[in-house]
C-alpha positions as a LaTeX table, in Angstrom:
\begin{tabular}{lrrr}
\hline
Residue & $x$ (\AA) & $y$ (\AA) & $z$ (\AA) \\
\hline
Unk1 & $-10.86$ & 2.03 & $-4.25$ \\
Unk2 & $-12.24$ & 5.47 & $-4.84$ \\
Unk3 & $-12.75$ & 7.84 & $-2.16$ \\
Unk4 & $-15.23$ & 10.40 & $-1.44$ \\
Unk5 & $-13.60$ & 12.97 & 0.95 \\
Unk6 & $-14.77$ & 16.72 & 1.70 \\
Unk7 & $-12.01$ & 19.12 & 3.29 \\
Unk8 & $-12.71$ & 22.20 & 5.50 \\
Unk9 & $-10.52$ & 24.30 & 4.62 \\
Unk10 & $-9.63$ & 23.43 & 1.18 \\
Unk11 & $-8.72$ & 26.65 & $-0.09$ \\
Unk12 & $-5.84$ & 26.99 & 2.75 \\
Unk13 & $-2.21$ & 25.34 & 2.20 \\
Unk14 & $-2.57$ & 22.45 & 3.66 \\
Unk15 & $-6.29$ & 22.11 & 2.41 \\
Unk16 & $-5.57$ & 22.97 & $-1.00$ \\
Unk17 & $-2.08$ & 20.17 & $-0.96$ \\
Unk18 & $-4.22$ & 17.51 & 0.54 \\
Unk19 & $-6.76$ & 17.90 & $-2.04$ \\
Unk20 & $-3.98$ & 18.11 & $-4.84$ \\
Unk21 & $-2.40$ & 14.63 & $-3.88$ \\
Unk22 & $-5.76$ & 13.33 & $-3.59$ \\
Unk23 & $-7.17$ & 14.41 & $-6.64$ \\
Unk24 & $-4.09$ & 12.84 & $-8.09$ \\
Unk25 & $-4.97$ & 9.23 & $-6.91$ \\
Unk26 & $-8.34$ & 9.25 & $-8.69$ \\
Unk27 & $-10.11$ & 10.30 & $-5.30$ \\
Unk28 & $-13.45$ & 12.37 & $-5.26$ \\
Unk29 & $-13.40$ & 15.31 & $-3.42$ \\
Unk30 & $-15.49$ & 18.53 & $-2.20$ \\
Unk31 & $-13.40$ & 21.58 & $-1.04$ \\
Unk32 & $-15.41$ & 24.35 & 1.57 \\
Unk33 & $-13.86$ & 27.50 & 2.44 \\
Unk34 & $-15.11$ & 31.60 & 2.82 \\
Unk35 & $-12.51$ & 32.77 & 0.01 \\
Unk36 & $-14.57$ & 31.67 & $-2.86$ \\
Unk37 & $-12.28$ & 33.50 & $-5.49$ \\
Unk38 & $-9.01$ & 31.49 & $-3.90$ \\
Unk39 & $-11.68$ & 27.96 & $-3.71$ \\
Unk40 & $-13.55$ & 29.10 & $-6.97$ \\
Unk41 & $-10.07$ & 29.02 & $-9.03$ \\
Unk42 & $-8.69$ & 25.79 & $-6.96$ \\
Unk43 & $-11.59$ & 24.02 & $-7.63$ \\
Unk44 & $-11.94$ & 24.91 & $-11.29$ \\
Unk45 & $-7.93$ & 23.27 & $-11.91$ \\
Unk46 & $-8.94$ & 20.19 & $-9.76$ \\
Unk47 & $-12.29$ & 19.98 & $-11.68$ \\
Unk48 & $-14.12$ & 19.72 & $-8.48$ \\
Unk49 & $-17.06$ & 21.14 & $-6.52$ \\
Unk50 & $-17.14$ & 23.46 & $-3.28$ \\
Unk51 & $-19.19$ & 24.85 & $-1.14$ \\
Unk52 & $-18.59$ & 28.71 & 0.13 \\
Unk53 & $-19.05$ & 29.79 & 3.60 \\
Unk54 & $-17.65$ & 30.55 & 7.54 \\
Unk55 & $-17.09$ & 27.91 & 9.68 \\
Unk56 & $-18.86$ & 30.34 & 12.51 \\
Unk57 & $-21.87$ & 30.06 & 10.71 \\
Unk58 & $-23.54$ & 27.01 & 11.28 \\
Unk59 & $-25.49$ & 26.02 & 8.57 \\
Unk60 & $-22.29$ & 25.95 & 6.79 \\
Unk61 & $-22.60$ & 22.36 & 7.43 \\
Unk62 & $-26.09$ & 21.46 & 6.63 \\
Unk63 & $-25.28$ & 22.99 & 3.30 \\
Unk64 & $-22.30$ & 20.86 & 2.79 \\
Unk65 & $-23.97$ & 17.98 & 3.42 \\
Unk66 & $-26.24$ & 18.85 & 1.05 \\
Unk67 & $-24.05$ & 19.80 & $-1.89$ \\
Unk68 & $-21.74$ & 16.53 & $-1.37$ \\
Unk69 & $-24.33$ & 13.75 & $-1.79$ \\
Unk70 & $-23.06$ & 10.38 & 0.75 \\
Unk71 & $-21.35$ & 8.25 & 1.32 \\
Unk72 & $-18.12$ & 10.12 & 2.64 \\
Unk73 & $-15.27$ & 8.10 & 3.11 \\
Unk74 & $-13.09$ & 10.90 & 5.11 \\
Unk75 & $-13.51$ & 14.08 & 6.06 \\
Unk76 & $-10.53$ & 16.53 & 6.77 \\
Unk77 & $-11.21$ & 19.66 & 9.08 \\
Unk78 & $-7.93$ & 21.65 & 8.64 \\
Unk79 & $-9.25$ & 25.07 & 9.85 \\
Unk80 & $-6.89$ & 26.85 & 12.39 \\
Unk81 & $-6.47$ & 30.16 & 13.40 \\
Unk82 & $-2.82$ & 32.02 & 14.78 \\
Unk83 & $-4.14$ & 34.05 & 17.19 \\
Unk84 & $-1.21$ & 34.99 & 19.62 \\
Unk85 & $-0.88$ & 37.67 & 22.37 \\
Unk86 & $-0.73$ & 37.91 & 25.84 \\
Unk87 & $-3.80$ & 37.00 & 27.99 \\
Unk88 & $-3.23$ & 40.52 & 29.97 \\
Unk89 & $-4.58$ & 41.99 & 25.96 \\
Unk90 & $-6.64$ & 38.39 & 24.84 \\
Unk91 & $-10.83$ & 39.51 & 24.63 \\
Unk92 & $-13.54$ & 37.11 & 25.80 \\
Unk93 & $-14.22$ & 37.16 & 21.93 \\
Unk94 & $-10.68$ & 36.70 & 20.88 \\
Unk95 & $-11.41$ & 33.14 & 22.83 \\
Unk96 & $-14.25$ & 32.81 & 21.58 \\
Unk97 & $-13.32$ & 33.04 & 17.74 \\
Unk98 & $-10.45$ & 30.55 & 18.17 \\
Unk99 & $-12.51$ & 28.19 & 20.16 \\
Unk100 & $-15.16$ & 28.71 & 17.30 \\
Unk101 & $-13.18$ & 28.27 & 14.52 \\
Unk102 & $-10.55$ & 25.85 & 15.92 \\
Unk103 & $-13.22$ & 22.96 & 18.04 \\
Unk104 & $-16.85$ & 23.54 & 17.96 \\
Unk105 & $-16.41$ & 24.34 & 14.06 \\
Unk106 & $-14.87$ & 20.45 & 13.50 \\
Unk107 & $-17.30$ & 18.79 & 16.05 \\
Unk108 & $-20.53$ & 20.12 & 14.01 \\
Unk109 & $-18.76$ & 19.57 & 11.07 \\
Unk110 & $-18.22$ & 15.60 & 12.03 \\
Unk111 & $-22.15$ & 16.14 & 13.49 \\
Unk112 & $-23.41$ & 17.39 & 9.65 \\
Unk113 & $-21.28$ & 14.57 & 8.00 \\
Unk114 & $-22.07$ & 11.59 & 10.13 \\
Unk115 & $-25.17$ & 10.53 & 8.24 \\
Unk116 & $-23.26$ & 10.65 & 5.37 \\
Unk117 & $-20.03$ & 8.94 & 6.68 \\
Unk118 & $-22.23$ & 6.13 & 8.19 \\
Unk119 & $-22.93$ & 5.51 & 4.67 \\
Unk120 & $-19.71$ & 4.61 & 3.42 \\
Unk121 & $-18.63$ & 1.15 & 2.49 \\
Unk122 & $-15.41$ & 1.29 & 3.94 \\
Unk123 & $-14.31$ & 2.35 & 7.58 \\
Unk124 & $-14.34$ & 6.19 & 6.80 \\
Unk125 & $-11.88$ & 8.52 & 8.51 \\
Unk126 & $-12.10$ & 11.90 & 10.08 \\
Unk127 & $-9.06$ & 13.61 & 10.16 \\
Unk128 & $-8.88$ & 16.59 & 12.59 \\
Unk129 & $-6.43$ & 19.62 & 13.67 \\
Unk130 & $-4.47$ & 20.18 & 16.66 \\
Unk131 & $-1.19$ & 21.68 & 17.14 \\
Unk132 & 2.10 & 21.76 & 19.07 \\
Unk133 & 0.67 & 23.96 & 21.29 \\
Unk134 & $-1.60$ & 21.85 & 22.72 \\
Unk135 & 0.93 & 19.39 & 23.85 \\
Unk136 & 3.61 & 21.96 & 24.82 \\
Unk137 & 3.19 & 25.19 & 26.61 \\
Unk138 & 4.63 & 28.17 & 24.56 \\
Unk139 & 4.09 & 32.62 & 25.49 \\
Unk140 & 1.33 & 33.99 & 23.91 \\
Unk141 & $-0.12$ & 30.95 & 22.79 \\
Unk142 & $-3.16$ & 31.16 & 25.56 \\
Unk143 & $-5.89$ & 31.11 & 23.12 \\
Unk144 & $-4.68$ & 28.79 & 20.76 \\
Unk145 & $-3.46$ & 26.42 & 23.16 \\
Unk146 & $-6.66$ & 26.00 & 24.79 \\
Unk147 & $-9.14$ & 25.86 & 21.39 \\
Unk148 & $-6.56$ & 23.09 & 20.45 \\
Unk149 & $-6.39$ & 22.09 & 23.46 \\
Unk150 & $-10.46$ & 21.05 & 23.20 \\
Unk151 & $-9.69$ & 19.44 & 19.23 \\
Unk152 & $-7.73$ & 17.00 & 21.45 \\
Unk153 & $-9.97$ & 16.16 & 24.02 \\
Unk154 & $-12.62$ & 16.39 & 20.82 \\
Unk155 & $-10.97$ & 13.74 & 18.85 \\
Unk156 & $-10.33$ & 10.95 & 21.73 \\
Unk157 & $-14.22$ & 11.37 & 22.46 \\
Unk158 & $-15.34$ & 10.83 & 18.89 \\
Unk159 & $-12.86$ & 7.63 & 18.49 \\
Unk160 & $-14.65$ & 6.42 & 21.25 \\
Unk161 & $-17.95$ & 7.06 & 20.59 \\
Unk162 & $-17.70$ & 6.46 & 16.75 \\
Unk163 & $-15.93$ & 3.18 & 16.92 \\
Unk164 & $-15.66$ & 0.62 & 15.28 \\
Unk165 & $-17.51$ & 2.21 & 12.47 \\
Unk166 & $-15.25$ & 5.22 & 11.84 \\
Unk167 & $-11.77$ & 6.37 & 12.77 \\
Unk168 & $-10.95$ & 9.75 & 14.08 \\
Unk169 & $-7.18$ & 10.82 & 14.44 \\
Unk170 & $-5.99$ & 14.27 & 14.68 \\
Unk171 & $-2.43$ & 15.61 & 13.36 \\
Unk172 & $-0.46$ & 18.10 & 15.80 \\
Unk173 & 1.60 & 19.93 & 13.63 \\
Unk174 & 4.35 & 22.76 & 14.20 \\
Unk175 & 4.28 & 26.22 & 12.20 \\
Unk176 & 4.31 & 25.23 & 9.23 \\
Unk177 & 4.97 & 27.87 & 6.10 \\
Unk178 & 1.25 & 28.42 & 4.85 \\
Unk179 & $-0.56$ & 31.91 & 3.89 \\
Unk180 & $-1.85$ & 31.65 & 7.26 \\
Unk181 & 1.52 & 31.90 & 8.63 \\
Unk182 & 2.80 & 34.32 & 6.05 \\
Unk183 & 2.77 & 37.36 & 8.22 \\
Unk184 & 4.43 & 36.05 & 11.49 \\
Unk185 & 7.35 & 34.36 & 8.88 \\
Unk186 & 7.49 & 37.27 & 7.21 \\
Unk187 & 10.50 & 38.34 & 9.56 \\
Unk188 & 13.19 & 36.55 & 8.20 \\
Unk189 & 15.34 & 36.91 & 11.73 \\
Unk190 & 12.03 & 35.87 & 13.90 \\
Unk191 & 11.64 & 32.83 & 11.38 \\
Unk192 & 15.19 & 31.59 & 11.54 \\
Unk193 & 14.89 & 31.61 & 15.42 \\
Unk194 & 11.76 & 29.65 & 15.50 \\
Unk195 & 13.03 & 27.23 & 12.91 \\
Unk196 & 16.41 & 26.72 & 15.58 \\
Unk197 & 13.81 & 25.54 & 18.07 \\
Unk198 & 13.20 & 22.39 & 16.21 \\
Unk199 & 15.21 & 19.17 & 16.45 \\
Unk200 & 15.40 & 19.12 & 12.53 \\
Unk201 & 16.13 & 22.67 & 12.08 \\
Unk202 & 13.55 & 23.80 & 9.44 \\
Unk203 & 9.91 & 24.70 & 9.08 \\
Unk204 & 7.20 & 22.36 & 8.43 \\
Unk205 & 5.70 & 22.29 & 4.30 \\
Unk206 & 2.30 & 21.86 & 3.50 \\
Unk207 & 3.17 & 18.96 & 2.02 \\
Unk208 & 5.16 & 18.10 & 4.75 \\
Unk209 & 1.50 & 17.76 & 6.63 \\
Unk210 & $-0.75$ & 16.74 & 3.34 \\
Unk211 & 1.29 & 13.53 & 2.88 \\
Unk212 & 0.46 & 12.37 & 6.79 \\
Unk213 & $-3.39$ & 13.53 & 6.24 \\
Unk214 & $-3.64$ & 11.47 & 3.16 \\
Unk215 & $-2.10$ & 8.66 & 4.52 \\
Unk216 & $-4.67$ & 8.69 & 7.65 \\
Unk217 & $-7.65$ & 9.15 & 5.13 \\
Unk218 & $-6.18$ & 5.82 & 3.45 \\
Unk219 & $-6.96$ & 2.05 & 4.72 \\
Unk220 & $-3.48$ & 1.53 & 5.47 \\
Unk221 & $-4.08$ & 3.39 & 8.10 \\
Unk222 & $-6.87$ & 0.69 & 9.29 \\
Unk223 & $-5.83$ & 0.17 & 12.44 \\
Unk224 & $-5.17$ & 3.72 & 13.63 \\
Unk225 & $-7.89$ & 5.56 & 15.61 \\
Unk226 & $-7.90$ & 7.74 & 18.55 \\
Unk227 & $-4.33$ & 9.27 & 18.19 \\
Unk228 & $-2.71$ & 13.40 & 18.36 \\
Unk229 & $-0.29$ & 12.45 & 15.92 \\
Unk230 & 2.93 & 15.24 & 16.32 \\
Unk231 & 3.97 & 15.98 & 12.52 \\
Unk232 & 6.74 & 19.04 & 14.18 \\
Unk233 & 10.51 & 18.63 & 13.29 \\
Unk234 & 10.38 & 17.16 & 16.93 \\
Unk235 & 9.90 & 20.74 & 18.30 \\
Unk236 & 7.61 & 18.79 & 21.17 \\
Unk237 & 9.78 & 15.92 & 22.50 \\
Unk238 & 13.19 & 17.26 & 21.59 \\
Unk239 & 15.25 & 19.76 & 22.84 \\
Unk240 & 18.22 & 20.89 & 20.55 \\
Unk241 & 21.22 & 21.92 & 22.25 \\
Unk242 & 22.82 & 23.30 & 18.93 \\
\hline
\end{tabular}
């Protein structure tokens, strides 16, 4: 069966893969992102449409919902920010941004979309973002911690509230090599260290994290709602002695 999915995000790494391995199943899709040369070009190869605009500005959504006529069968909100620092140098709007950006950006986004979803002839499924550092406690990961932190608590109240009618999961992943991360990898000896830290000794691929989002989006995931689902090289439940 055909899907009709929109992904937040889609001009991002994991965005753009998801979209790619969708695409290639025969799936219908709408991208929305704010770099509208990077989701412009994407969405020309894919032969797809897209909406351009901030996730801080909220009648991004509205618009969406407009442009993407229902039913949706998923909806993917893979927006994140890497905001790190200590809290002695973190701003009341450095907070704010990431809890922008990172929660209240994927609850109105589920809010804009539910008419929509509620029309679908399937049991749709929301897919949302979380991280490792929500579940484990790293330096300098304050801010991001906590606006991940509220994705979690975000996505067990929607699979409550939303059930039976519509699943919402949310994956958890670990750094993963994007352009978003390009800049802290960029360090070669900082990026080797990091990638020690995990139980399978290597850094997380967008693909790595597309093939678990499609598979969520999919019905043979029918039975799976309500979950923080750790994609990480086992960086939060194992510790590698070597």
């Amino acid at each position: 069966m055909v899907k009709r999915i929109v992904i937040y995000g889609g001009s991002g790494g994991i965005g753009s893969a998801t979209a790619r391995l969708l695409q290639a199943q025969g799936d219908q899709l709408h991208l929305v992102g704010r770099n509208k040369q990077t989701l412009s070009s994407l969405a020309s190869e894919l032969q797809i449409d897209y909406t351009v605009g901030d996730v801080c500005d909220e009648t991004l959504f509205a618009q969406t919902a407009r442009d993407f006529a229902a039913p949706w069968d998923g909806l993917v909100y893979c927006v994140g920010t890497i905001n790190l620092g200590s809290i002695r140098r973190l701003t009341a709007d450095d907070f704010l941004h990431d809890f922008q950006v990172n929660a209240m950006g994927a609850a109105l986004a589920v809010k804009a979309g539910l008419s929509s979803l509620k029309k679908s002839k399937t049991t749709p499924s929301v897919v949302l973002f979380s991280s490792v550092a929500a579940l484990q406690g790293f330096t300098f990961h304050t801010s991001i911690g906590m606006a991940k932190g509220a994705v979690n608590g975000l996505t067990l109240s929607l699979a409550a509230e939303l059930a039976p009618k519509i699943r919402v999961n949310a994956v958890a992943p670990s750094l993963t090599r994007t352009p978003l991360s390009a800049s802290l990898l960029s360090n070669e000896k900082l990026a080797q260290t990091i990638t020690e830290l995990h139980g399978l000794k290597k850094l997380g691929t967008v693909d790595d994290i597309a093939n678990l989002v499609v598979y969520l989006l999919s019905d043979q995931a029918g039975w799976i709602s309500g979950q923080i689902i750790s994609i990480d090289g086992g960086r939060s439940t194992l510790r590698p002695e070597g």
